[in-house]
C-alpha positions in Angstrom: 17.7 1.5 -115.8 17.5 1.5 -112.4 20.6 0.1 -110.4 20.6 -2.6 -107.8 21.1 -0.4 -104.3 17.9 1.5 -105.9 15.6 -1.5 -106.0 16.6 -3.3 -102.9 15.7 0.0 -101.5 12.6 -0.1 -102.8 11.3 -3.8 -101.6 13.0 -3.4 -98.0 10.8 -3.2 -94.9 11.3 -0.8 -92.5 13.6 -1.5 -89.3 11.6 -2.0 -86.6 9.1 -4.4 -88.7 12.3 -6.3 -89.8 13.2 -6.3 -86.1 10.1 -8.1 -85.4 10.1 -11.1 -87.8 13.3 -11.5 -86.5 12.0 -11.9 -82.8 8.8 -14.1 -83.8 11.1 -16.5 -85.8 13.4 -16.8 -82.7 10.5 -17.3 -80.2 9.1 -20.0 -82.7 12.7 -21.5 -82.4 12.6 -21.7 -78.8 9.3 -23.5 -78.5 9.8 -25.8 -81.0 13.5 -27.1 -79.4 11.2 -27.2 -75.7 8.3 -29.2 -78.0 10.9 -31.7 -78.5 12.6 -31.8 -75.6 9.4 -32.4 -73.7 8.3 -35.4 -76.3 11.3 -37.0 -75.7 11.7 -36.9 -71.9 10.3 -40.7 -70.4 7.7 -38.9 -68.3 5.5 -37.9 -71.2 6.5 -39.9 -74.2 3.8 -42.4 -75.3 4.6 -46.5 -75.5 4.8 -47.4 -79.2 2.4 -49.1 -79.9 2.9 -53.0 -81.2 0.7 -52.4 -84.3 -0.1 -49.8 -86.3 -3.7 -49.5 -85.6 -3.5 -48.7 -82.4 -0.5 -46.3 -81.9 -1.3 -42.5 -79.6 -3.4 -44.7 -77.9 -3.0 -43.8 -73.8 -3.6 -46.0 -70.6 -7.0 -44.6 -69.2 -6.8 -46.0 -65.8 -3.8 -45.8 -64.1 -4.1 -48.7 -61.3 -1.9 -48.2 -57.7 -1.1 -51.6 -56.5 -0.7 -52.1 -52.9 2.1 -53.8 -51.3 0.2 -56.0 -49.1 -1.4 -57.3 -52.1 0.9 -58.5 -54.3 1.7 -61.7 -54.8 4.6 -63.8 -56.3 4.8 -66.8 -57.9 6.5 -69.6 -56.9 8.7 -71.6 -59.4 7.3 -74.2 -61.9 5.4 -77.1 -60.6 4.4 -80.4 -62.2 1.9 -80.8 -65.0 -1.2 -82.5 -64.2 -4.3 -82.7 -64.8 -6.6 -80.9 -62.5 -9.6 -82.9 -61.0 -11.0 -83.7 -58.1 -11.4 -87.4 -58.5 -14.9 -87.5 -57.4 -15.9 -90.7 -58.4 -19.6 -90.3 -59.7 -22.6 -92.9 -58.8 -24.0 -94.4 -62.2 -27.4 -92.5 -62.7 -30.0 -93.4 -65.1 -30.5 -91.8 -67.9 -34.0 -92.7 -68.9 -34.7 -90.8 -65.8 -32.8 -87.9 -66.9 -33.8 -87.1 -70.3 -34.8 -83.3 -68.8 -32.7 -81.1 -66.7 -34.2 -80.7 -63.5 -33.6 -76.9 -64.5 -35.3 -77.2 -67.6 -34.6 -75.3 -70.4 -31.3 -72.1 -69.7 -32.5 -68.9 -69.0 -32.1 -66.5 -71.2 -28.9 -64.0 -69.3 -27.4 -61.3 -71.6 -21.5 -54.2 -54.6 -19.1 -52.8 -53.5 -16.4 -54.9 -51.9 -13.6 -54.1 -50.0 -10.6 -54.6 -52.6 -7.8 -56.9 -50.8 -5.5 -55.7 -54.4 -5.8 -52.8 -56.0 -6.5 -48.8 -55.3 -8.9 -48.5 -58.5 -10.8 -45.5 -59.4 -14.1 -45.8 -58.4 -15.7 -44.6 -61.9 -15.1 -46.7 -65.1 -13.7 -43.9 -68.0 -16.3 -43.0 -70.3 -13.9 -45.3 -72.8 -14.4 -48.0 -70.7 -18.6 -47.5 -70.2 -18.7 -47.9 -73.9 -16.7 -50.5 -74.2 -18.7 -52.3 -71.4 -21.6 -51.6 -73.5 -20.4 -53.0 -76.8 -19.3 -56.5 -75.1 -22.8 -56.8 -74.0 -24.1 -55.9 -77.5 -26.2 -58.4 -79.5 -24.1 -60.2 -83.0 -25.4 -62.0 -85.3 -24.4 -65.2 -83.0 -25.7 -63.2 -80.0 -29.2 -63.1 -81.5 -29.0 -66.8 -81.5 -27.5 -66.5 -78.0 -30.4 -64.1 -77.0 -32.9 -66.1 -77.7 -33.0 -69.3 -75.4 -36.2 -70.6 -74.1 -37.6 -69.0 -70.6 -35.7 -65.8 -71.5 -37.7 -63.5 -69.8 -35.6 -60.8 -71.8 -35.2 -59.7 -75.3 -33.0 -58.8 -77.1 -33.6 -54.9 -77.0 -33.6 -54.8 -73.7 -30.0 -56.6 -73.2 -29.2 -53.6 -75.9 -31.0 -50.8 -73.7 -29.9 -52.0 -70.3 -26.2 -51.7 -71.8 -26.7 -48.6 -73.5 -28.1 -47.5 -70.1 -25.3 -48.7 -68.1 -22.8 -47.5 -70.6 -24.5 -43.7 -70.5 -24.5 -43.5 -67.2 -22.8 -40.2 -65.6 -19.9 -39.9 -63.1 -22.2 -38.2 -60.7 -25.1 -41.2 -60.8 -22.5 -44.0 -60.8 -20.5 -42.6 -57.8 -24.4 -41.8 -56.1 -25.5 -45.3 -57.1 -21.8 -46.8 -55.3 -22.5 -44.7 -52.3 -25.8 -46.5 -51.7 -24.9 -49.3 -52.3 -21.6 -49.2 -50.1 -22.2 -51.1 -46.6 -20.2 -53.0 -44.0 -19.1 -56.8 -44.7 -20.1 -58.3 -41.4 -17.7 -60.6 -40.1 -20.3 -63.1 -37.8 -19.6 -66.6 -38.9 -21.0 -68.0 -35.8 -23.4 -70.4 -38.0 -20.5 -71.9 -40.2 -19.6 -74.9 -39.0 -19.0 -77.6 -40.7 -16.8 -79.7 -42.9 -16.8 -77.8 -46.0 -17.2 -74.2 -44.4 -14.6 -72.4 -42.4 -13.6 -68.8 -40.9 -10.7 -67.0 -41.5 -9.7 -64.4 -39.8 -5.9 -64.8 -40.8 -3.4 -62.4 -42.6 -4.3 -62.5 -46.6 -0.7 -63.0 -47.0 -1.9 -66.7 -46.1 -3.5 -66.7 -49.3 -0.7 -65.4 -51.3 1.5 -68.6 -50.8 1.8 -70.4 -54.0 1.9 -74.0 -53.9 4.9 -75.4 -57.0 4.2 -79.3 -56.1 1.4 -81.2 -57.2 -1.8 -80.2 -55.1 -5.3 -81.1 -56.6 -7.1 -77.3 -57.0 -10.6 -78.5 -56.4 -10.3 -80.8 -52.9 -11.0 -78.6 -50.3 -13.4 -76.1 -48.6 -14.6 -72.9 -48.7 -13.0 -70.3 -46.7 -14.5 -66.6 -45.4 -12.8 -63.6 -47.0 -13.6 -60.5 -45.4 -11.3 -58.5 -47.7 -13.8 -59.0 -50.6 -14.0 -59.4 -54.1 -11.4 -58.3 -56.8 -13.9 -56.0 -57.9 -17.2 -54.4 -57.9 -19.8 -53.7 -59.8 -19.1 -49.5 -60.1 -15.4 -50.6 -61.3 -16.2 -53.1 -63.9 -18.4 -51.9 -67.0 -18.6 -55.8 -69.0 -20.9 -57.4 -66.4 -23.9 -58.6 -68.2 -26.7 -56.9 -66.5 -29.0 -59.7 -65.5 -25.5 -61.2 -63.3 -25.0 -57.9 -61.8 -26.7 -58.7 -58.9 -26.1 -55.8 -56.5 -26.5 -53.4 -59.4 -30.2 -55.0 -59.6 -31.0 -54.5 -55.8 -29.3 -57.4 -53.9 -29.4 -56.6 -50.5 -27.1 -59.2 -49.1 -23.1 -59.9 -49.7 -21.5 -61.8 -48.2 -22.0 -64.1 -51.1 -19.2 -62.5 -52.3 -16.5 -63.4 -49.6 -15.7 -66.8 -50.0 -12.9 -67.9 -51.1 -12.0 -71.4 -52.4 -9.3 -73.4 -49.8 -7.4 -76.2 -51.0 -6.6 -78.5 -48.9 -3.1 -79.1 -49.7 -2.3 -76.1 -50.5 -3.2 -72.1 -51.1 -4.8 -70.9 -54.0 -2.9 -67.6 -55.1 -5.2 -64.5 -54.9 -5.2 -63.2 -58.6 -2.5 -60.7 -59.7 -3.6 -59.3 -62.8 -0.7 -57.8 -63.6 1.4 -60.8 -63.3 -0.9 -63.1 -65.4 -0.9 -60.6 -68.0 3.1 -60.6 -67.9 3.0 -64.7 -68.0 0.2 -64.5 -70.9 2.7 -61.8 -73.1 2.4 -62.2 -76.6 -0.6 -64.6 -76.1 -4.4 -65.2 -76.6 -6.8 -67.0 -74.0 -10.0 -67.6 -75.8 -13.4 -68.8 -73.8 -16.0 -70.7 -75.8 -18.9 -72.1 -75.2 -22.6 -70.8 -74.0 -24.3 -68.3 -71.9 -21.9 -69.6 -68.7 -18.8 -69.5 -70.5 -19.9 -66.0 -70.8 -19.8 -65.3 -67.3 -16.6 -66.4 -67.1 -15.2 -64.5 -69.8 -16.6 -61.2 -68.3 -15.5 -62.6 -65.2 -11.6 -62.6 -66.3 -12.1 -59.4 -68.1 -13.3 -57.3 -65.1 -10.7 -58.9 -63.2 -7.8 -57.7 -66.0 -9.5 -54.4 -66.5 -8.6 -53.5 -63.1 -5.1 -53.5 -63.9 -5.1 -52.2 -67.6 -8.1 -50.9 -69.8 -8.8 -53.2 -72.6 -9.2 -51.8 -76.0 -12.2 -53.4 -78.5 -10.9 -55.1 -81.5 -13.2 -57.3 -81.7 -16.4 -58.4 -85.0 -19.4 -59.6 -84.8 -18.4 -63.5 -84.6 -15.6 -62.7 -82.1 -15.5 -61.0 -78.5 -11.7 -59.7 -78.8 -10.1 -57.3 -75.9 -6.4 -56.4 -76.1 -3.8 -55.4 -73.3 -1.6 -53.2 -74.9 1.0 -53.4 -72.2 1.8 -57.4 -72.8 0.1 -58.0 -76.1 -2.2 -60.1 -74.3 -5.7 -60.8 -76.1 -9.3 -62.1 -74.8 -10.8 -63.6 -76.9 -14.7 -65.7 -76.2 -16.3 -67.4 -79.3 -20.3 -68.5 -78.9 -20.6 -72.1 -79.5 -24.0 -73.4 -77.9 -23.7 -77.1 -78.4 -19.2 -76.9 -79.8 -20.3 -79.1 -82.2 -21.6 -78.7 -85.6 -25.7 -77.0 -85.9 -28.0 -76.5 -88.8 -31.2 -75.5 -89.5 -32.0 -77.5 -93.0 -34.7 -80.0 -93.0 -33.2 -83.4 -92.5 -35.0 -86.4 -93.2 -38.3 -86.4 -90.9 -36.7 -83.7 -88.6 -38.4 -80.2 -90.1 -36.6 -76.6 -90.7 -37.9 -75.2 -87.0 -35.4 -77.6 -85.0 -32.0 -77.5 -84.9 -29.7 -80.3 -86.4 -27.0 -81.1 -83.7 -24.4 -83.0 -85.5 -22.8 -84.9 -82.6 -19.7 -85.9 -84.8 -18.2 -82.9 -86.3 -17.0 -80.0 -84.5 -18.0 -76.2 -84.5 -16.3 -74.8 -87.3 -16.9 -71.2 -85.8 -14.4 -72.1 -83.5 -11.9 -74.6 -85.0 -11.6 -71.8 -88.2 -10.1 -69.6 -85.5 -8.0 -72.6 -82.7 -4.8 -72.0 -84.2 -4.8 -68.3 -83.1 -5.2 -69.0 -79.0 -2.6 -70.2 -77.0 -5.1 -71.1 -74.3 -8.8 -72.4 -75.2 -11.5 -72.8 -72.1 -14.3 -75.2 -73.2 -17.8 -75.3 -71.4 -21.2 -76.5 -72.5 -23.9 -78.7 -71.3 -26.6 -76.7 -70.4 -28.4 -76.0 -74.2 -28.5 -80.1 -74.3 -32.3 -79.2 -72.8 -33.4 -76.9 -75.6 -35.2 -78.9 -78.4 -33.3 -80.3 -81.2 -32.6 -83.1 -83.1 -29.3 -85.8 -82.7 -27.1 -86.4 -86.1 -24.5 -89.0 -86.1 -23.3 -90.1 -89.8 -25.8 -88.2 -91.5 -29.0 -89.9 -89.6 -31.1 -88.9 -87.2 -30.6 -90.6 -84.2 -32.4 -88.6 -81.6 -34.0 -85.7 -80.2 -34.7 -83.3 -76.9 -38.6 -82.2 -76.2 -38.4 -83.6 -80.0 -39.2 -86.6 -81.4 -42.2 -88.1 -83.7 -43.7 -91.3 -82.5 -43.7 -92.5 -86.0 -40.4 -92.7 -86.0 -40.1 -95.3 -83.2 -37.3 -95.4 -80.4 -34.7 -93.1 -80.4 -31.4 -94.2 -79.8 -29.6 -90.9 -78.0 -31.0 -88.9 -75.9 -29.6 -85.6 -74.6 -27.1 -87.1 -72.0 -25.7 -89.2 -74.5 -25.6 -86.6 -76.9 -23.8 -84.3 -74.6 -21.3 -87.2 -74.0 -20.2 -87.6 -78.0 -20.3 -84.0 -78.6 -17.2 -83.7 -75.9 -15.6 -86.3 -77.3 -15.7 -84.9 -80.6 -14.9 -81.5 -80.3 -11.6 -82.7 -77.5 -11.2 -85.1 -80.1 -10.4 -82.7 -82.9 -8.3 -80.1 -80.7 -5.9 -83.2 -79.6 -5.9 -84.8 -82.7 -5.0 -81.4 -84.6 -1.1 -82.0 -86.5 -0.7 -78.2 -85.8 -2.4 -76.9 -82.7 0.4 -76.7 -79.6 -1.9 -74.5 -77.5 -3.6 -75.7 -74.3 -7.2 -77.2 -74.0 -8.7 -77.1 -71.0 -12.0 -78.2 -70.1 -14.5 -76.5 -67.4 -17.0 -79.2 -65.9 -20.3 -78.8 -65.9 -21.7 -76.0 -63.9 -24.6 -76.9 -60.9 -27.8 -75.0 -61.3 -29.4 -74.7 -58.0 -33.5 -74.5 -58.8 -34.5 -76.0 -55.3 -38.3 -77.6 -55.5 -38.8 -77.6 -59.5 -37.1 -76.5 -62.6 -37.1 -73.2 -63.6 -40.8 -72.8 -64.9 -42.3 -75.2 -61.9 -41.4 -73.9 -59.0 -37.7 -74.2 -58.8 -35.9 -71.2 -56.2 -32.8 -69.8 -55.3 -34.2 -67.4 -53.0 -33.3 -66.1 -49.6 -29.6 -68.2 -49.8 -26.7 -66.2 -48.4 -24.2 -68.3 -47.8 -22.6 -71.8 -49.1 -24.3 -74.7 -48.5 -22.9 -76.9 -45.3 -23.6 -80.4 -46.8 -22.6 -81.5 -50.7 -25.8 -80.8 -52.6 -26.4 -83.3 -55.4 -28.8 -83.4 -58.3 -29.1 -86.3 -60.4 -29.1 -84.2 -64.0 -25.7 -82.5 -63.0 -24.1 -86.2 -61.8 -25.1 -87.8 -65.1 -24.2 -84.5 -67.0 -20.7 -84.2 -65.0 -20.2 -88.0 -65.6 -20.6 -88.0 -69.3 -18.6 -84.8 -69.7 -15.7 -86.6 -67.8 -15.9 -89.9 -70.2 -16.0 -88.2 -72.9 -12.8 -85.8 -72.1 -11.0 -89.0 -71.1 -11.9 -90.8 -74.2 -10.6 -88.4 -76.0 -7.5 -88.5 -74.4 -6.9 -91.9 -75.7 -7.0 -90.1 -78.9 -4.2 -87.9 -79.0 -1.6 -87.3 -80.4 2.0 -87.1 -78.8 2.1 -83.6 -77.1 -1.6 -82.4 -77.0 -2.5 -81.0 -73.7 -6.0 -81.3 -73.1 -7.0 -80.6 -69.0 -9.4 -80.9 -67.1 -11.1 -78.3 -64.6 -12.9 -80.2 -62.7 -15.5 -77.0 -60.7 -19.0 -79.3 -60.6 -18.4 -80.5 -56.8 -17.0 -77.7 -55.1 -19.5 -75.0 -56.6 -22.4 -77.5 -55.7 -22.2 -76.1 -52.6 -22.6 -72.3 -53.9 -26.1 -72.2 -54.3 -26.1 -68.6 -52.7 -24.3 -67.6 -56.1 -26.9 -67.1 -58.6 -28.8 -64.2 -58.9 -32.0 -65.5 -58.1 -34.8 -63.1 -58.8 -32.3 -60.0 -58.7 -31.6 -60.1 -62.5 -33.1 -57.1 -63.4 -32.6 -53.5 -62.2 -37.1 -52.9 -62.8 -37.7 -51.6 -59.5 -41.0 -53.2 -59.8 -39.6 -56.5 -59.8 -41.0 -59.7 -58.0 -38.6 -61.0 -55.0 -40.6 -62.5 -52.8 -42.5 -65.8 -52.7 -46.4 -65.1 -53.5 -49.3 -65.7 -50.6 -49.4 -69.3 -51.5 -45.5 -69.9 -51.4 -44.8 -69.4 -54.6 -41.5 -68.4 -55.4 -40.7 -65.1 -58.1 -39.0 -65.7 -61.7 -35.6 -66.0 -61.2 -31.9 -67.2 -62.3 -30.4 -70.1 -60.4 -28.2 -71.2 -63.0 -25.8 -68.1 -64.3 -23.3 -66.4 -61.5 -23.5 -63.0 -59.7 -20.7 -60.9 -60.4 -18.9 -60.3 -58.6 -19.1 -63.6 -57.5 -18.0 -67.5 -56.9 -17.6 -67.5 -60.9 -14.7 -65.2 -60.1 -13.0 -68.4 -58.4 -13.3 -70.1 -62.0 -10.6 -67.9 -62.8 -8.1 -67.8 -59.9 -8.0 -71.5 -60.5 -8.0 -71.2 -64.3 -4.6 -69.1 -63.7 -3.0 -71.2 -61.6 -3.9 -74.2 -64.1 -1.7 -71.8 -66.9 0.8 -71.3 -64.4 1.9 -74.3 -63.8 1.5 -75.4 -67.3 3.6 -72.2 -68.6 6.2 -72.5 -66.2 6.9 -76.1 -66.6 8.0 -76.2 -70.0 
């Protein structure tokens, strides 16, 4: 039998290999006690995430603020509810049983920044991102398909696919030609409503904490441009991406809204995101509540990329650094639809039943801290008018066998306000804040959309208040309805008002007109005999006075917030 020095002998490795392992296994050592020493040090550990899903998950655009600005807040002021008291004359409705506009258009520039140092090119994360929010659901077929769309479907989903392909190298080509110089010639702009300013921006930066009503006032020339462009914001909805789609004039976007009483705060996004931590602002409603929600999310993206959690019944984006989430439901009418024949109202229209709220949207209040309402505008697509079970009425609908109707769409749009305010306010567990966006002026000057009506050649606000009868009427039962169902609620509802149908009256150099197509072939001229190209007088440019919507939506929060 062999003895134990003799077989140790005979499994050992020779010296130098031994010597070797030796060295490997400390080198391994050395790197792994560096690994973790590196991990832990502040300048490369990663921010735990605040759920599960979304933890390794980096910032893709870090965003240089500059110090001239920033902004701070003042202290809390007093709740109220914004309007601007504009007493409305009493218009009749039998004359007003079609929008002036007729039925909504189907809607799927570079700026000197006054804010933020952004980099120029969205991150490829971002471009697809921008893509998906632009995407078609099963409620965005619906929302595809409105009457005098001149759009379908597939091409929203190419243009975004387009947009959201593009390089680095033909988006920074494509922002160098469109680059140019704001001109600063406001020789023409004098009147009551229009002003120049030519002061410090710090002007604008002055929060007012007293009570000041937002939406008296004028609006004022901004020559440090808009919060954003279209090369740094990959959500716009192409047809409203108006210098993406060949608009050859600005200015359009350098007018700022002026209080009179007071300043409205340029928009920090980094400090609404801090006063929105741990909280949801949700936008529902149509096509225009759309551009509004894109509108806030280009504006936040500029501070923080957004990451997608969103489904095909909800839009939801969340900012990782404040748990912030925004959120946009589609909700054509807010109120209950169907499609089931009803009585002598076939399948092929649409059942609007004016007394029971959306449930698309109520299955989901409890989960926003902040709700934006808007609607109006689908009130001129055909369908019928429920109340009780019964048909009561109809738009570009109704049999003559079945003798006078007794709502017609301004009525309708009336009730359905109530109703849908009325069930927020009157919810026993919703604590959240409502807040209503008036009705938003179309601007089809000479006809509706499919007669004639133009936007064209407008480059500037409008220096007298200009009215159409649809919007009053529209505007006025929007209002009666929000204040009827204020009588309705309970202690401790908030339900506001954002009263925007006056002072954007005057923006009818705001919509993108015939530009709402990048088809290089496009019509954007009037014809030999005067007539004027297809075109969008109804949804915003962005960027864009819709980007106003939300520098008084966050001072609205604001003040709300910071006075509890």
């Amino acid at each position: 039998m062999a003895s134990k020095k003799s077989l140790l002998s005979a499994f050992a490795l020779p010296r130098p290999v031994s010597a070797i392992i030796v060295m490997v296994g400390g080198f391994g050592l050395m790197l792994f006690i560096a690994s973790q020493f590196l991990i832990s040090s502040p300048r490369y550990q990663w921010r735990k995430p605040e759920h599960g899903a979304l933890k390794d998950v980096k910032e893709d655009v870090v965003i240089k603020q500059r110090t001239a600005g920033s902004m701070e807040w003042k202290g809390p002021g007093d709740v109220q509810v914004l309007s601007s008291d504009h007493v409305l004359e009493n218009g009749k409705e039998n004359a007003s049983l079609s929008s002036p506009s007729g039925v909504l258009h189907n809607d799927s520039s570079n700026g000197v920044q006054d804010k933020f140092t952004v980099n120029p090119v969205p991150s490829k994360e971002m471009q697809e991102q921008g893509a998906q929010t632009s995407s078609v659901s099963s409620n965005g077929v619906e929302e595809q398909g409105i009457p005098g769309s001149s759009m379908s479907s597939n091409d929203v989903q190419e243009q975004s696919k387009e947009r959201s392909s593009m390089s680095t190298s033909e988006m920074e080509k494509q922002g160098a030609a469109r680059s140019s110089v704001i001109s600063n010639d406001t020789e023409n702009l004098v009147s009551s409503n229009l002003t120049s300013d030519t002061a410090p921006l710090n002007d604008f930066q002055k929060a007012d904490s007293g009570r000041c009503d937002l939406l008296k006032g004028k609006w004022v020339y901004h020559p440090a441009g808009p919060l954003y462009t279209n090369n740094t914001c990959p959500f716009i909805t192409q047809m409203q991406n108006c210098q993406g789609n060949g608009r050859p004039d600005k200015e359009y976007e350098n007018w700022r809204w002026k209080p009179d009483q007071c300043d409205l705060p340029l928009f920090d996004g980094r400090k609404f995101l801090e006063l929105m931590r741990d909280k949801t602002l949700a936008f529902v409603g149509d096509s225009v509540a759309r551009n509004q929600f894109e509108s806030m999310l280009c504006i936040l993206s500029q501070v923080e990329t957004p990451r997608n959690r969103g489904n095909r019944l909800m839009q939801r984006w969340h900012f990782r650094s404040t748990n912030t989430f925004l959120c946009r439901i589609w909700s054509s009418w807010l109120v209950h639809q169907s499609s089931e024949p009803l009585q002598f109202a076939p399948k092929e229209v649409v059942k609007i039943h004016l007394d029971l709220p959306d449930e698309t949207f109520m299955d989901h209040l409890l989960k926003f801290d902040v709700v934006v309402l808007s609607s109006g505008h689908w009130f001129a697509k055909q369908s019928a008018y429920v109340l009780n079970g019964n048909i009561v009425g109809g738009q570009l609908w109704w049999p003559k066998e079945a003798g006078q109707m007794k709502i017609n769409n301004v009525k309708a749009f009336g009730i359905s306000v109530e109703t849908i305010l009325t069930a927020i306010a009157e919810h026993p567990n919703y604590t959240g804040l409502a807040i209503v966006r008036s009705f938003s002026p179309d601007h089809y000057e000479g006809g509706a959309w499919n007669t004639g009506g133009s936007c064209t050649g407008k480059t500037g606000p409008a220096d007298k208040f200009e009215r159409s009868g649809f919007t009053d009427v529209m505007h006025e039962k929007q209002v009666a309805g929000f204040e009827e169902a204020v009588k309705k609620a309970r202690p401790g509802s908030k339900l506001r008002l954002m009263d925007i149908t006056e002072a954007f009256s005057y923006r009818h150099d705001g919509h993108p007109g015939p530009y709402r197509s990048p088809d290089p072939n496009k019509v954007t001229k009037r014809g030999p005999n005067g007539e004027p190209p297809p075109q969008d007088c109804l949804h915003w440019c962005m960027p864009g006075p819709v980007d106003t919507w939300n520098e008084i939506l966050v001072e609205m929060i604001r003040r709300e917030l910071e006075a509890r």
